[in-house]
RODO-2510 file (C-alpha; in nm, 4 decimals, decimal comma):
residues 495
     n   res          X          Y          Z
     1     x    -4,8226    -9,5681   -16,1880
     2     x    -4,8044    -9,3137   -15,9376
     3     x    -4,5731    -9,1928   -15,6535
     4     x    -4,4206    -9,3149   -15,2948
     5     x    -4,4691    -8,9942   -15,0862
     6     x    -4,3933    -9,0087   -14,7576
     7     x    -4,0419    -9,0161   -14,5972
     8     x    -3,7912    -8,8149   -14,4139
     9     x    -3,6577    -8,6908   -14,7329
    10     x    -3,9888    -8,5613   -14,8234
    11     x    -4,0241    -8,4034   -14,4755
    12     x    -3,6288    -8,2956   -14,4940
    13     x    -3,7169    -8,1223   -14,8658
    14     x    -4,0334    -7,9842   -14,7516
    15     x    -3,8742    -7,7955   -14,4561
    16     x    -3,5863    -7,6576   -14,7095
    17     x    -3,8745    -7,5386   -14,9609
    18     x    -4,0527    -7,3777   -14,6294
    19     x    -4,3754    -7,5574   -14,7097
    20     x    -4,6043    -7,8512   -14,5723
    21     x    -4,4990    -8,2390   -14,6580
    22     x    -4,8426    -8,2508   -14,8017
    23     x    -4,8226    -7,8887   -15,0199
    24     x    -4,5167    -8,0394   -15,1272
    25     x    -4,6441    -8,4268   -15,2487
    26     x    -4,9334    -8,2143   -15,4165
    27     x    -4,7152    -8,0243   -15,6547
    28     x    -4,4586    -8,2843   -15,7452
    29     x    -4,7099    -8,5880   -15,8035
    30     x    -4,8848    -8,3025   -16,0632
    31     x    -4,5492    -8,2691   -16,2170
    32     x    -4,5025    -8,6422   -16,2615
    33     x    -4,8823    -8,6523   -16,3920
    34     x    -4,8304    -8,3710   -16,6076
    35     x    -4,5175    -8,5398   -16,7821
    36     x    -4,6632    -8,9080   -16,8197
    37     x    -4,9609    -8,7654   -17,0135
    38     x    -4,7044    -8,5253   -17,1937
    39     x    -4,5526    -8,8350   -17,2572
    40     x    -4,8286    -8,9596   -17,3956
    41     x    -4,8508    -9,2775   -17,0676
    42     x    -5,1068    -9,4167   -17,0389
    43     x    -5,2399    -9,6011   -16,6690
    44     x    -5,5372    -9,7184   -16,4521
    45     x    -5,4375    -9,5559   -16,2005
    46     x    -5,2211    -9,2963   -16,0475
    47     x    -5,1818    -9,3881   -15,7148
    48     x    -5,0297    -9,1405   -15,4534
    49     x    -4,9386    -9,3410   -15,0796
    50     x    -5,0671    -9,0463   -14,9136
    51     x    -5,4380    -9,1108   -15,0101
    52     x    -5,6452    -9,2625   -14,6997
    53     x    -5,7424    -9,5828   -14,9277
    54     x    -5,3604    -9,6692   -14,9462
    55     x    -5,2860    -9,5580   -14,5714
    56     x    -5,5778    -9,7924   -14,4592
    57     x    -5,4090   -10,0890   -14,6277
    58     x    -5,0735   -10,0322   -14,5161
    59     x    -5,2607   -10,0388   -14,1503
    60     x    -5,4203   -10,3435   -14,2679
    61     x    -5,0805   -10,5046   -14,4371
    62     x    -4,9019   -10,4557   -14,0932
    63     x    -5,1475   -10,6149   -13,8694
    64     x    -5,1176   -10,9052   -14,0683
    65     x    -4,7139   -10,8847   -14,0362
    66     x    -4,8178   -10,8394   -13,6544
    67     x    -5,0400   -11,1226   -13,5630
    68     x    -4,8263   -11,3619   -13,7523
    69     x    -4,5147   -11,2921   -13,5519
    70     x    -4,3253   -11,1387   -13,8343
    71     x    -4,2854   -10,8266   -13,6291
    72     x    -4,0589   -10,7855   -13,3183
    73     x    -3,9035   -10,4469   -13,1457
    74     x    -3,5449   -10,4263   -13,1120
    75     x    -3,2784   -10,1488   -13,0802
    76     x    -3,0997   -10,0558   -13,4220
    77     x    -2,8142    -9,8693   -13,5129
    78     x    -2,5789    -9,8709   -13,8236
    79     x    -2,5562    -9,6098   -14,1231
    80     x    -2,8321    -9,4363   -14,2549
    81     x    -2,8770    -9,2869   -14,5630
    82     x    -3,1593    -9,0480   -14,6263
    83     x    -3,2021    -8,9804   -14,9783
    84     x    -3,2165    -9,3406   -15,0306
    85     x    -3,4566    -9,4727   -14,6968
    86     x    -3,2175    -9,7171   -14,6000
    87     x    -2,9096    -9,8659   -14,3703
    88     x    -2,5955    -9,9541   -14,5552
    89     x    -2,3658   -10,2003   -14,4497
    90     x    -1,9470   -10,0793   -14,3972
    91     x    -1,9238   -10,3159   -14,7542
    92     x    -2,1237   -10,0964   -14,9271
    93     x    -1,9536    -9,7180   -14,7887
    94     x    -1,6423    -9,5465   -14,8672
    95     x    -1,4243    -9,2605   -14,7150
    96     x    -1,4952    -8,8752   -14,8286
    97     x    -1,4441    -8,5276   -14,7428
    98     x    -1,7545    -8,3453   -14,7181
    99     x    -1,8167    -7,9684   -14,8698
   100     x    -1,6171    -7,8139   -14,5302
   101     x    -1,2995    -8,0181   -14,5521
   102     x    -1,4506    -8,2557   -14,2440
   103     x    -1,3899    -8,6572   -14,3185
   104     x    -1,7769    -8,8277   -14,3760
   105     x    -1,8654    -9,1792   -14,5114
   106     x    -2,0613    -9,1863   -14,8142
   107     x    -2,2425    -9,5000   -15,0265
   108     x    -2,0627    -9,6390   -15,3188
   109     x    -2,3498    -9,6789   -15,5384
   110     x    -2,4938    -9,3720   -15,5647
   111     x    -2,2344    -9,0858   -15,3329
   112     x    -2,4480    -8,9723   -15,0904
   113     x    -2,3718    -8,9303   -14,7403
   114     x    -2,4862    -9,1100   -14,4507
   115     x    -2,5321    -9,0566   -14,0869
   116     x    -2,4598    -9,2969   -13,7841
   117     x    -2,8166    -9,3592   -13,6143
   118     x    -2,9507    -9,5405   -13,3154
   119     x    -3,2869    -9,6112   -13,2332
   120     x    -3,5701    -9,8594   -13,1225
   121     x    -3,7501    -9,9953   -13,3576
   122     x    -4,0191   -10,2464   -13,5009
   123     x    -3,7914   -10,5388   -13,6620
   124     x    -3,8728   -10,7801   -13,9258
   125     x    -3,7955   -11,1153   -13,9156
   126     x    -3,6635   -11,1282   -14,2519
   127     x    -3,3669   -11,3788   -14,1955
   128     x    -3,6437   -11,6504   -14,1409
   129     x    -3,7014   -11,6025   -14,4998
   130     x    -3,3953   -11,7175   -14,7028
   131     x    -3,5480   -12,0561   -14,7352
   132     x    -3,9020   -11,9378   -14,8926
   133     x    -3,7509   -11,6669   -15,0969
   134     x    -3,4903   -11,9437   -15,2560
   135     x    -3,7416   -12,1611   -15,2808
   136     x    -3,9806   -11,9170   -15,4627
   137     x    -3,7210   -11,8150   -15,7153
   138     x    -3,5583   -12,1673   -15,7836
   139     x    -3,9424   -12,2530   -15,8950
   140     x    -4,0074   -11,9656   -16,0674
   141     x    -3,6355   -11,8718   -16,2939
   142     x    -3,8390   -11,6041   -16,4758
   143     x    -3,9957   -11,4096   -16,1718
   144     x    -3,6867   -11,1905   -16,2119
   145     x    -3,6024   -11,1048   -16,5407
   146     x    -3,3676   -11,0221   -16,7173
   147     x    -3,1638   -11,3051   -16,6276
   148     x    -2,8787   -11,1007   -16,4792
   149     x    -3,0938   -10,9351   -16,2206
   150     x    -3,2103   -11,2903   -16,1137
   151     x    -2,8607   -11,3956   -16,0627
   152     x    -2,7996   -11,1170   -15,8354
   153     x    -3,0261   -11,1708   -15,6213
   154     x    -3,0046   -11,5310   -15,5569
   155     x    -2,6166   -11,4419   -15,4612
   156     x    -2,8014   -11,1799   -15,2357
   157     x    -2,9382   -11,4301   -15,0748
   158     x    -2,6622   -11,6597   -15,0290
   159     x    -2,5146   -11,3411   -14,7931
   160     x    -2,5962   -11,2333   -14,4420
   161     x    -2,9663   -11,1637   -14,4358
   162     x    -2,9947   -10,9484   -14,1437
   163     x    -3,3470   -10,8573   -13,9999
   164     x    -3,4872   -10,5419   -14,0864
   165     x    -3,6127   -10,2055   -13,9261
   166     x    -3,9369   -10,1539   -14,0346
   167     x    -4,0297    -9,8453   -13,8158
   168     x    -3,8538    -9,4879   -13,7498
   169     x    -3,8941    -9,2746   -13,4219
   170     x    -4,2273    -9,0515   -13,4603
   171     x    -4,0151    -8,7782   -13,3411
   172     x    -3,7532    -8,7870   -13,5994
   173     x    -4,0479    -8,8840   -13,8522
   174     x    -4,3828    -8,7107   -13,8270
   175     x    -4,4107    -8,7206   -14,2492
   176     x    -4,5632    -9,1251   -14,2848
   177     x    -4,8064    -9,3683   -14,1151
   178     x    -4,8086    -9,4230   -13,7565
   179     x    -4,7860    -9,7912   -13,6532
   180     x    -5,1153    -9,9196   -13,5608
   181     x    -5,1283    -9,9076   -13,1654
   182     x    -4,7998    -9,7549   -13,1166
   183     x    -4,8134    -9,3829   -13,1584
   184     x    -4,4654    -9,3645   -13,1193
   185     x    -4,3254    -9,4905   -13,4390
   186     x    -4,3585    -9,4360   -13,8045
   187     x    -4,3940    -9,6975   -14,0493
   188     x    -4,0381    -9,7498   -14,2471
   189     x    -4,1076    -9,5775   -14,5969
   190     x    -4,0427    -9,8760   -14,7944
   191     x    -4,2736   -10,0616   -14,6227
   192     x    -4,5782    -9,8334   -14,6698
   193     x    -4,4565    -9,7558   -15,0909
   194     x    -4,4774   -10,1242   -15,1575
   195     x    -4,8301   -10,1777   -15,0364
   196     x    -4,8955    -9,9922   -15,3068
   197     x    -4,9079   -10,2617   -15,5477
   198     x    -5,2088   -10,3958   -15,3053
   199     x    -5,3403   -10,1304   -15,2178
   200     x    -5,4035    -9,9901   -15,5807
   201     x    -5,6184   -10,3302   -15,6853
   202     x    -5,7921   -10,3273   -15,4163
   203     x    -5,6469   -10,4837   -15,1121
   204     x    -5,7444   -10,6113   -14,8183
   205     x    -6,1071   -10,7121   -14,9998
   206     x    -6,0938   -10,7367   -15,3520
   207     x    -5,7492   -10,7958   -15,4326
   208     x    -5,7593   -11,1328   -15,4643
   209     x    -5,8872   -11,0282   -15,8786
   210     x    -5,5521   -10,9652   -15,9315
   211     x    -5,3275   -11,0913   -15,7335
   212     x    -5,0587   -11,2290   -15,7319
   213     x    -5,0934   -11,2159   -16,1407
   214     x    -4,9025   -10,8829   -16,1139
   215     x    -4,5780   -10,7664   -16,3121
   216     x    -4,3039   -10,4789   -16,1173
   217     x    -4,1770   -10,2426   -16,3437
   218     x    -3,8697   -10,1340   -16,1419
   219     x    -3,5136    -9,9497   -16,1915
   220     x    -3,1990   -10,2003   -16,0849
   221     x    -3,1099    -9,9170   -15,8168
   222     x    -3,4188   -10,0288   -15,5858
   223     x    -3,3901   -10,4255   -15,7060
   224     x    -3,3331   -10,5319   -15,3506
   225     x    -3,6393   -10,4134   -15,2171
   226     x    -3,8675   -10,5616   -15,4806
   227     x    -3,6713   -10,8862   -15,4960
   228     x    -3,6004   -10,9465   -15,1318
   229     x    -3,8180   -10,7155   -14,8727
   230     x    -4,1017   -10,7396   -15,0570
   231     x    -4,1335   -11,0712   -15,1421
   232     x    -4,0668   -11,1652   -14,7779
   233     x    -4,2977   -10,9146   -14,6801
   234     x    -4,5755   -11,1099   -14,8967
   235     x    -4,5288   -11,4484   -14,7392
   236     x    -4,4986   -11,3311   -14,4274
   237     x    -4,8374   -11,1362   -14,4501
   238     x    -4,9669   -11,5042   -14,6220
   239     x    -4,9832   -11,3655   -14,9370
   240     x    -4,7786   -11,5211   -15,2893
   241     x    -4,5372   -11,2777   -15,4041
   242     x    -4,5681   -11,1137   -15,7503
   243     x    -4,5686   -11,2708   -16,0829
   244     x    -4,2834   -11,0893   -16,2220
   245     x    -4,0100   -10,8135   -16,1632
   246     x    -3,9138   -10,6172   -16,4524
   247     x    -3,6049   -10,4488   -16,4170
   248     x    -3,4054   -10,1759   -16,6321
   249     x    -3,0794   -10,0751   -16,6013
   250     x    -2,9911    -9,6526   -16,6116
   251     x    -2,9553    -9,3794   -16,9367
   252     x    -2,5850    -9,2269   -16,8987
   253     x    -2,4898    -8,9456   -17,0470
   254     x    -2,2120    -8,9406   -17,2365
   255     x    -2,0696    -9,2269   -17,0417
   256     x    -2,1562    -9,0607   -16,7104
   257     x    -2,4086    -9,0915   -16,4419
   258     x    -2,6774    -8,8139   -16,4684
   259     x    -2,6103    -8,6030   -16,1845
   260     x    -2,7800    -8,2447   -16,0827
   261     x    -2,4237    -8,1564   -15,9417
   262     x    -2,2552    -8,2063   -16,3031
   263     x    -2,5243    -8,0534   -16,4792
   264     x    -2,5720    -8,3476   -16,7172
   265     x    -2,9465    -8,4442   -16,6372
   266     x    -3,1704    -8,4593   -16,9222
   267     x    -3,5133    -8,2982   -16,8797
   268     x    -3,7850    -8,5355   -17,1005
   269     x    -3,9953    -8,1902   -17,1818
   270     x    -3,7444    -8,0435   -17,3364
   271     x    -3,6524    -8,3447   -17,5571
   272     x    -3,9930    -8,3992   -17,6390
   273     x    -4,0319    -8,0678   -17,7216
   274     x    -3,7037    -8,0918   -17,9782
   275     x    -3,7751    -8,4796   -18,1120
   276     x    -4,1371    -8,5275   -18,0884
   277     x    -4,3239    -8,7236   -17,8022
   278     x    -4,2893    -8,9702   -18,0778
   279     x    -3,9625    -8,9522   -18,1886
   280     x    -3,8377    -8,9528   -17,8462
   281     x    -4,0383    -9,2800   -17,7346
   282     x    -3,8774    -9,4455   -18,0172
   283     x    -3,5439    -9,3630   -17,9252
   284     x    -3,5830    -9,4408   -17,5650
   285     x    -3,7232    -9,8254   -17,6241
   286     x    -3,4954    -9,8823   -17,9103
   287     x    -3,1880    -9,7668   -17,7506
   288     x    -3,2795    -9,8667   -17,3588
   289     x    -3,1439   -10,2479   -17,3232
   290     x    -3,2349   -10,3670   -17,0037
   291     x    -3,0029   -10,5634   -16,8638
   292     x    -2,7255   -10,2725   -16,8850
   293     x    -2,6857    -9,9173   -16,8717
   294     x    -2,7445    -9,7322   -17,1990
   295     x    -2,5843    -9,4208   -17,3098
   296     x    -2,7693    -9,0918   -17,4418
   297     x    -2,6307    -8,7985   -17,5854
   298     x    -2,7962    -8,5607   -17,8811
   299     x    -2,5938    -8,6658   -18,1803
   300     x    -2,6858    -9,0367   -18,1342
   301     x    -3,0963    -8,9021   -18,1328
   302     x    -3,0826    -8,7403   -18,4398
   303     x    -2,8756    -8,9964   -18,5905
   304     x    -3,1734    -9,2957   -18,5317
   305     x    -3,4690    -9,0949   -18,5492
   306     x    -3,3781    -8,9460   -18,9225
   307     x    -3,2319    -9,2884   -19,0329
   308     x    -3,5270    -9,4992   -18,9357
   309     x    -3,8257    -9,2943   -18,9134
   310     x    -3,7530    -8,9915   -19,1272
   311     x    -3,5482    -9,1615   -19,4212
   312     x    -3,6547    -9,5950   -19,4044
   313     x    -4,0176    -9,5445   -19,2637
   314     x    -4,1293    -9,1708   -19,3709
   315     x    -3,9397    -9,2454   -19,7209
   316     x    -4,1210    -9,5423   -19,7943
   317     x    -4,4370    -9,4222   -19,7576
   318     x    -4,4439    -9,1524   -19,9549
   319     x    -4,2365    -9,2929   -20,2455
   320     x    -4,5097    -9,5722   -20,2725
   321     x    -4,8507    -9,3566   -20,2213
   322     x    -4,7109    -9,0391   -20,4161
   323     x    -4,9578    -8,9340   -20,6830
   324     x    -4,7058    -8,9716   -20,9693
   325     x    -4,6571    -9,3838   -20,8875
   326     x    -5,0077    -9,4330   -20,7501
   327     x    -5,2475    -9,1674   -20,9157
   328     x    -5,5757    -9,3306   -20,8432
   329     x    -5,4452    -9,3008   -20,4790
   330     x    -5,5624    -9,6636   -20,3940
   331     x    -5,4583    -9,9869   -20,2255
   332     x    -5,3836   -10,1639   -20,5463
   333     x    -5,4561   -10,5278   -20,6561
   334     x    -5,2307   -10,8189   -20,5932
   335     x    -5,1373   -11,0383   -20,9027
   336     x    -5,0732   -11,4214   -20,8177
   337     x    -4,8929   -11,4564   -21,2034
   338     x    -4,6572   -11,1826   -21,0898
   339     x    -4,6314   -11,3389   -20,7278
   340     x    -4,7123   -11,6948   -20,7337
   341     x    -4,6770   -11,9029   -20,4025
   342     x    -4,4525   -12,0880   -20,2953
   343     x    -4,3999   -12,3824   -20,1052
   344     x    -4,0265   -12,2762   -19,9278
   345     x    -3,9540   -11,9521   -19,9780
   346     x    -3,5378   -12,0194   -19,9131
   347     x    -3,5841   -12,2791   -20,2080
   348     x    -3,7729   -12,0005   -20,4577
   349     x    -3,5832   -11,9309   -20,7686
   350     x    -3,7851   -11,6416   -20,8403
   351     x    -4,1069   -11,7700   -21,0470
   352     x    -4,3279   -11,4652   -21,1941
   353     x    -4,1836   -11,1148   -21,1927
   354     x    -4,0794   -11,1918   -20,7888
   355     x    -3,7070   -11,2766   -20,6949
   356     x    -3,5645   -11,4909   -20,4365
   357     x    -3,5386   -11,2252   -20,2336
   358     x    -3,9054   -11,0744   -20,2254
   359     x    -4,0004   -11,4235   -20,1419
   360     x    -3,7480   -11,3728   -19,8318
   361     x    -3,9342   -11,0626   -19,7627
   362     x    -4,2370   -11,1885   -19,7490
   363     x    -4,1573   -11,4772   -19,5227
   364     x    -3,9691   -11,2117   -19,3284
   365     x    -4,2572   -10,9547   -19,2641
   366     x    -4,5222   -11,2616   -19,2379
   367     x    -4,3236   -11,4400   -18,9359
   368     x    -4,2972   -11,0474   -18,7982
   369     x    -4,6058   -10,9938   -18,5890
   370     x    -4,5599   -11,3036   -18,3326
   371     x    -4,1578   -11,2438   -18,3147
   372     x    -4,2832   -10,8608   -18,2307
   373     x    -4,5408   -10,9622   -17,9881
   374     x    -4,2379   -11,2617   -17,7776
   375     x    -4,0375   -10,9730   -17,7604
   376     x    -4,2909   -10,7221   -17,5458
   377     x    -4,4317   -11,0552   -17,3700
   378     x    -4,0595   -11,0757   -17,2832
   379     x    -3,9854   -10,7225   -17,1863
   380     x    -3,7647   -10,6638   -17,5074
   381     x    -3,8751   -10,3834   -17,6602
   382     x    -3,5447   -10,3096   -17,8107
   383     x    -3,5456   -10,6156   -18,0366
   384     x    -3,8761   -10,5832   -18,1425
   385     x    -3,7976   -10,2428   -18,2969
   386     x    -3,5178   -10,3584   -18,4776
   387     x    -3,6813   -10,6824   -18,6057
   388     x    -3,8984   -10,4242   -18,7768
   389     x    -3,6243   -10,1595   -18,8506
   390     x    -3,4463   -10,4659   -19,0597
   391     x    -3,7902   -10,5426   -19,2339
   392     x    -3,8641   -10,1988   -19,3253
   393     x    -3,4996   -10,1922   -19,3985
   394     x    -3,5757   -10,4976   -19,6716
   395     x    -3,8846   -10,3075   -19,8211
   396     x    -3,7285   -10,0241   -19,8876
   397     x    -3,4666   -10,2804   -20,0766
   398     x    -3,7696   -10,4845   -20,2403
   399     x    -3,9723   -10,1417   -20,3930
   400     x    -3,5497    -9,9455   -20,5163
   401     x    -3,4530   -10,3397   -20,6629
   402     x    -3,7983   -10,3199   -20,8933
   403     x    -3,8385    -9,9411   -20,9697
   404     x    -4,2178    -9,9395   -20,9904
   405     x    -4,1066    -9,5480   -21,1290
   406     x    -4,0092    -9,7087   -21,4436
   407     x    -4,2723    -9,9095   -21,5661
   408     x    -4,5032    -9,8828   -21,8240
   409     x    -4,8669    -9,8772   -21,6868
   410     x    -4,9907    -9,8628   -22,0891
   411     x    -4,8642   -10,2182   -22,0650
   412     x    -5,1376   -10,4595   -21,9230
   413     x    -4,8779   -10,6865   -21,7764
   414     x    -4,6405   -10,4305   -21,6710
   415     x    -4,9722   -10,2491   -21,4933
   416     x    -5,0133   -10,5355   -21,2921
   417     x    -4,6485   -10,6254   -21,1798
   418     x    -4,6609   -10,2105   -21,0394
   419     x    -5,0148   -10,2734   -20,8832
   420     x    -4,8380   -10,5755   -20,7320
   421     x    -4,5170   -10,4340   -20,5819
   422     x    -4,7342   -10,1510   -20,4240
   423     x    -4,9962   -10,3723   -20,2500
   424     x    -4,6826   -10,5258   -20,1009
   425     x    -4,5427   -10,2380   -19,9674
   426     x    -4,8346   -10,1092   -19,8562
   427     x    -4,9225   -10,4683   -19,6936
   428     x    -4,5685   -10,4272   -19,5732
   429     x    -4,6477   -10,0641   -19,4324
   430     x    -4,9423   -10,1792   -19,2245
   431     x    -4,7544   -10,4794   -19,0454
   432     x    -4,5418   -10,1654   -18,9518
   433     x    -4,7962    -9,9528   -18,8645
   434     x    -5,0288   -10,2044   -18,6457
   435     x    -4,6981   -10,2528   -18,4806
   436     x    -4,5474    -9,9229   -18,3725
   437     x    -4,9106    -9,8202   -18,2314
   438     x    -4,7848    -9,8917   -17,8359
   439     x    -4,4141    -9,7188   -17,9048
   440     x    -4,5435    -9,4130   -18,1522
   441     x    -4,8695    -9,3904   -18,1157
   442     x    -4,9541    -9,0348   -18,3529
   443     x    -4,6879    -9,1983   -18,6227
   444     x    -4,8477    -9,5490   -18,6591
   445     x    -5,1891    -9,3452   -18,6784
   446     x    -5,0764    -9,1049   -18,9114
   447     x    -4,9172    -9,4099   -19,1371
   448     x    -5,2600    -9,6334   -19,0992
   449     x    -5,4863    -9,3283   -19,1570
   450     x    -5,3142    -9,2892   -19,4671
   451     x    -5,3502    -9,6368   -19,5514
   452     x    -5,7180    -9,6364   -19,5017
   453     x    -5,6967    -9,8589   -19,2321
   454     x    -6,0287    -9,8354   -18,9776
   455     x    -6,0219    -9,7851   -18,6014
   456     x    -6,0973   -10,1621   -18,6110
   457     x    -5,8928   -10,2921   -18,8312
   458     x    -5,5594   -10,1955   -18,5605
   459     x    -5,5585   -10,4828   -18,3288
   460     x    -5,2182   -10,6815   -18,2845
   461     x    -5,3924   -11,0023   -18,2086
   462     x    -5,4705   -11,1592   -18,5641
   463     x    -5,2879   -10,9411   -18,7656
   464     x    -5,2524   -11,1024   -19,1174
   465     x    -5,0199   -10,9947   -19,3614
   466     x    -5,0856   -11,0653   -19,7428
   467     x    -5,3395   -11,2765   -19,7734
   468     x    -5,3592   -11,2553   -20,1143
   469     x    -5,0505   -11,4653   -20,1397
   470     x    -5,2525   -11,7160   -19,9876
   471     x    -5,5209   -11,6783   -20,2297
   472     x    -5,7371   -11,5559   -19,9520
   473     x    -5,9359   -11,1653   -19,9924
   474     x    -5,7817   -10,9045   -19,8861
   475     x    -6,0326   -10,6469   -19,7754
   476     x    -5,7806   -10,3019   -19,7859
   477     x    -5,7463   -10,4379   -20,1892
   478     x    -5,9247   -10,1608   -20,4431
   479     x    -5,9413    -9,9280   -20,0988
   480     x    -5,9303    -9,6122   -20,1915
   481     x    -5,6262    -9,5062   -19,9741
   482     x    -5,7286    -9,2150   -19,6854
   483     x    -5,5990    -8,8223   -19,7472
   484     x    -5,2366    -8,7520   -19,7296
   485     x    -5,1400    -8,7192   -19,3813
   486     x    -4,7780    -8,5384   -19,4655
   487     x    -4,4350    -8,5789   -19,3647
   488     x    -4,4791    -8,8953   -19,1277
   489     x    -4,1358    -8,7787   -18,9298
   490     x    -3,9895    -8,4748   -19,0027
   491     x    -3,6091    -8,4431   -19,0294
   492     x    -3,4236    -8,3185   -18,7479
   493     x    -3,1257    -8,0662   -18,7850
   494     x    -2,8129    -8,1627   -18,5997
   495     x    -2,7893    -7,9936   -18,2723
***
């Protein structure tokens, strides 16, 4: 992770603040920094493009795009827009009234204005790429993903793909790179922020580790940079272009666009202060589809967070490790009588004490951990969460249907049908718990700390789920189970 720093909006904010570029970069980059480990994010490597390693590749990166003829200098004029560090097309601008009453043209997409400019500048010969870059993504259909986001940009590229300006006049720009033997111009911000993805494994000499075996985590706002300038840029530098682009979509709020003018942005500290870092991770990646925009609002929060981590989760496990249903506070024994295999669990009539249905719970929750792990190979958080939202959903079905409360434990058989439903649950518990560790991290530690289950006993790769259906040993069975770790997720009032 890290932050693109240089710019004339940096140098345009800086001036307003009445401090340095620099001063400026310093505190905001320890703001972002601050809120990812807040947050509890973790990365590598937080790179910042104002460090020398990063300014010496991006001197590097463009005398490659030099002495291959990519480059070119040309006179350029059209609409600039500064917030966003880039010329619009007419197709992409509309009509407005600025803040005195005078007529300006503003962009579509995002509202802010933009300015006429002329200059001379370093051009790149990107309209010799439509061929490679069509090429690239006809051979690779998942190098953009989700599928929408692909689709746009091969229309993209079915367009007008004009050449771009890759430079800015060093007197209009001072805040950015020079270009290497031409103190005159600045290197186009977009330009120098994307050679950050080389620069931060290593590039120009020991890159090569990594690359191009590297995934783009981007927002759909800055697609066509990552999709189309930057791949271009790659090739044309003789380098492949990345693996894969990510993209999400935007949070509304309340069906609007968050906006500092309509007072509707949401500040992360303050939510994580009023959910949990936890609670509000979990929100955020089951609620954030990627493909479209998602909506957020406080109501909606509360509602998720008490239904499935307060209420399903938090419920669950302490109905089935309370002292009153499990007073030796163990992992209790599975009983193959009470739960005896089956071949096909949609053909079980319920043999034993076990019903049809446990046997579709336990097919359920065993089939869980690879459908969890497609889903964040695939980007899909959201669906992994509620693949085990439904199972935990099912547990919480499987322990009310038998009412372990009820039964006798001075009965030998009755004993072991309780002992059995409980090492279920809690089998089911830990699936759920090994599971949640990369959304909510503190939870699924809490949960699995409670369950007894070591530091090295957490790993998503080989996760097995209850093996003594299988008639294999379980080693958590007879465990006594660790202290009580307390509410897992507390309630939340409504706001």
């Amino acid at each position: 992770s890290g932050m693109d720093e240089h710019g004339l909006k940096i140098q345009q904010a800086a001036v307003a603040a009445g401090t340095s570029p620099a001063e400026l970069c310093e505190r905001v980059s320890g703001l972002f920094h601050l809120a990812l480990a807040q947050a509890g994010v973790s990365f590598t490597d937080f790179t910042r493009t104002s460090e020398p390693r990063h300014q010496r590749a991006v001197r590097h990166f463009w005398a490659a795009l030099r002495d291959r003829g990519a480059l070119y200098k040309g006179c350029y004029e059209g609409w600039y827009c500064t917030p966003e560090e880039s010329f619009l097309p007419e197709s992409q601008l509309r009509e407005r009234t600025d803040t005195q009453g005078r007529p300006c043209k503003v962009s579509v997409e995002t509202g802010h204005e933009v300015h006429w400019t002329k200059e001379e500048n370093y051009m790149f010969r990107l309209s010799a790429f439509r061929d490679p870059l069509q090429n690239w993504l006809r051979d690779n259909p998942r190098a953009i993903s989700p599928n929408p986001f692909y689709q746009c940009v091969l229309r993209w590229l079915d367009e007008d793909l004009p050449d771009l300006s890759v430079s800015r006049e060093r007197s209009r720009l001072q805040w950015g790179i020079p270009v290497p033997s031409d103190p005159t111009q600045t290197i186009y911000v977009w330009v120098d922020a994307l050679v950050n993805y080389l620069s931060v494994v290593g590039y120009p000499e020991s890159h090569g580790v990594w690359w191009p075996a590297a995934h783009h985590v981007v927002g759909k706002d800055i697609l066509k940079f990552h999709a189309l300038y930057w791949p271009a840029l790659l090739l044309a530098a003789g380098l492949a272009p990345p693996e894969r682009i990510l993209v999400h979509s935007h949070w509304t709020v309340r069906g609007q666009k968050m906006s500092k003018s309509l007072g509707n942005v949401v500040d992360p500290a303050m939510c994580m202060g009023q959910y949990g870092v936890d609670g509000f991770r979990y929100f955020l990646l089951r609620q954030g589809v990627p493909e479209r925009d998602c909506d957020y609002y406080d109501e909606k929060v509360v509602k998720l967070l008490n239904s499935e981590l307060a209420d399903a989760l938090g419920g669950l496990l302490n109905r089935s490790t309370a002292p009153s249903i499990n007073p030796s506070n163990t992992y209790p024994c599975f009983s193959e009588p009470c739960f005896p295999k089956v071949l096909d669990s949609k053909e079980a009539k319920g043999t034993g004490r076990a019903s049809a249905e446990d046997y579709e719970l336990v097919a359920l929750v065993t089939s869980l951990p690879a459908q969890v792990s497609g889903y964040f190979e695939s980007f899909q958080i959201y669906k992994a969460l509620e693949c085990i939202a439904q199972c935990v959903r099912q547990t919480n079905g499987f322990f009310q249907r038998h009412k372990p409360w009820k039964l006798d434990r001075r009965d030998t058989a009755e004993q072991l049908w309780l002992d059995t439903i409980l090492h279920v649950t809690l089998e089911c518990l830990r699936i759920y718990g090994t599971l949640l560790q990369p959304v909510v991290p503190d939870m699924a530690d809490k949960l699995l700390s409670r369950l007894a289950v070591g530091p090295g006993e957490r790993s998503l790769s080989g996760l097995t789920f209850l093996a003594r259906y299988d008639g294999k040993p379980c080693p958590f069975e007879g465990r006594r189970l660790g202290p009580d770790t307390g509410v897992l997720f507390q309630r939340l009032e409504k706001s």
